[in-house]
C-alpha positions as CSV (number, residue, x, y, z in Angstrom):
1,X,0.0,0.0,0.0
2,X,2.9,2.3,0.8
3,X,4.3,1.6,-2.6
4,X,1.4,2.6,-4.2
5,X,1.2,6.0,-2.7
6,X,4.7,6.6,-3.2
7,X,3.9,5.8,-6.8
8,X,1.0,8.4,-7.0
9,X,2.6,10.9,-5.2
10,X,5.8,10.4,-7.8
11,X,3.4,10.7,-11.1
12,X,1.4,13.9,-9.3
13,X,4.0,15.7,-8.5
14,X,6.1,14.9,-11.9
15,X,2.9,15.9,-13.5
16,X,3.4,19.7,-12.1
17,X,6.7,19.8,-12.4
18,X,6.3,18.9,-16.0
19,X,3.6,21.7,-16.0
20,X,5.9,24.0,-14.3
21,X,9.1,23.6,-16.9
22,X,6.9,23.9,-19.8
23,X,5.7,27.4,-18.3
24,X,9.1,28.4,-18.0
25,X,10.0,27.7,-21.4
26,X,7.2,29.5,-22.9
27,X,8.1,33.0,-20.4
28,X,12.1,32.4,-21.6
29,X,10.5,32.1,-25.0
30,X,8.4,35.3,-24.7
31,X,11.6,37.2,-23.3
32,X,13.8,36.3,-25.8
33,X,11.1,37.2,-28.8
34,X,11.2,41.1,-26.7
35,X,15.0,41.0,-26.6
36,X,15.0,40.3,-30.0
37,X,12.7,42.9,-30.9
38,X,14.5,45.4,-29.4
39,X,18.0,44.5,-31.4
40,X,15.9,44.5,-34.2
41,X,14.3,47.6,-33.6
42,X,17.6,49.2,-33.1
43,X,19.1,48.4,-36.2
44,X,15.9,49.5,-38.8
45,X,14.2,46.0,-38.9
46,X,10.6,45.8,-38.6
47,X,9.6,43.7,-35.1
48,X,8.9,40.1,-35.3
49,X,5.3,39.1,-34.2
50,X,4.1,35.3,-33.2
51,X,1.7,35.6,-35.6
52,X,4.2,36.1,-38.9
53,X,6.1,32.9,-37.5
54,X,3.1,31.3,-37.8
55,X,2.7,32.5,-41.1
56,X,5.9,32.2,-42.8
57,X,6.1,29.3,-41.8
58,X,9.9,27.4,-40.7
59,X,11.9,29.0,-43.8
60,X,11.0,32.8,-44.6
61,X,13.3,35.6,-45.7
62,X,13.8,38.8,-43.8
63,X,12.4,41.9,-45.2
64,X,15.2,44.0,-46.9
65,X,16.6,46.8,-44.6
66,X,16.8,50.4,-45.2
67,X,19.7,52.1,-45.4
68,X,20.7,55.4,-43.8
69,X,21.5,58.3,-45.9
70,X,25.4,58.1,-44.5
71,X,25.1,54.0,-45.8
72,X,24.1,55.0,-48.8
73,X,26.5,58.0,-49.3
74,X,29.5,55.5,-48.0
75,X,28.6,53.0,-50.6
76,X,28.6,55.6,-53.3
77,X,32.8,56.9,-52.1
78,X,33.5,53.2,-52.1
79,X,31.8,52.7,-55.7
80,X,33.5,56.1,-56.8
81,X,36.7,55.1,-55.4
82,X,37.2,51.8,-57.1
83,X,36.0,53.5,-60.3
84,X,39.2,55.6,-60.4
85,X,42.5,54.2,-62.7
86,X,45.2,53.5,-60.7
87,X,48.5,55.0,-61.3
């Protein structure tokens, strides 16, 4: 009879413990999604939502950034410069 408490007890208690991990890993989940957000958000990439992972499935490309005004003017030196004969 002991044994068979024991054994209840065990399965109840992994049960929430179960319960309780899983709960974990969906707050982690949710923290890292805002963390990654806010990187996002700080280099010009549009925020990502759970609902466009749901929609794009596993395999999507990332929307094409837009470039600053000094990114684009660097690109055009760089373009200019390698233009030039060399000597």
């Amino acid at each position: 009879m002991w044994q068979q408490v024991m054994t209840w007890l065990a399965r109840h208690m992994r049960g929430r413990y179960v319960r309780m991990l899983e709960e974990e890993v969906a707050r982690l989940r949710a923290e890292n999604r805002a963390l990654v957000n806010s990187l996002l958000g700080t280099a010009g990439f549009p925020p990502i939502s759970l609902d466009d992972d749901v929609r794009r499935g596993p395999v999507a490309m990332s929307p094409v950034r837009r470039r600053t005004w000094t990114q684009i003017a660097r690109e055009r030196e760089v373009a200019a410069a390698k233009s030039l004969p060399n000597k």
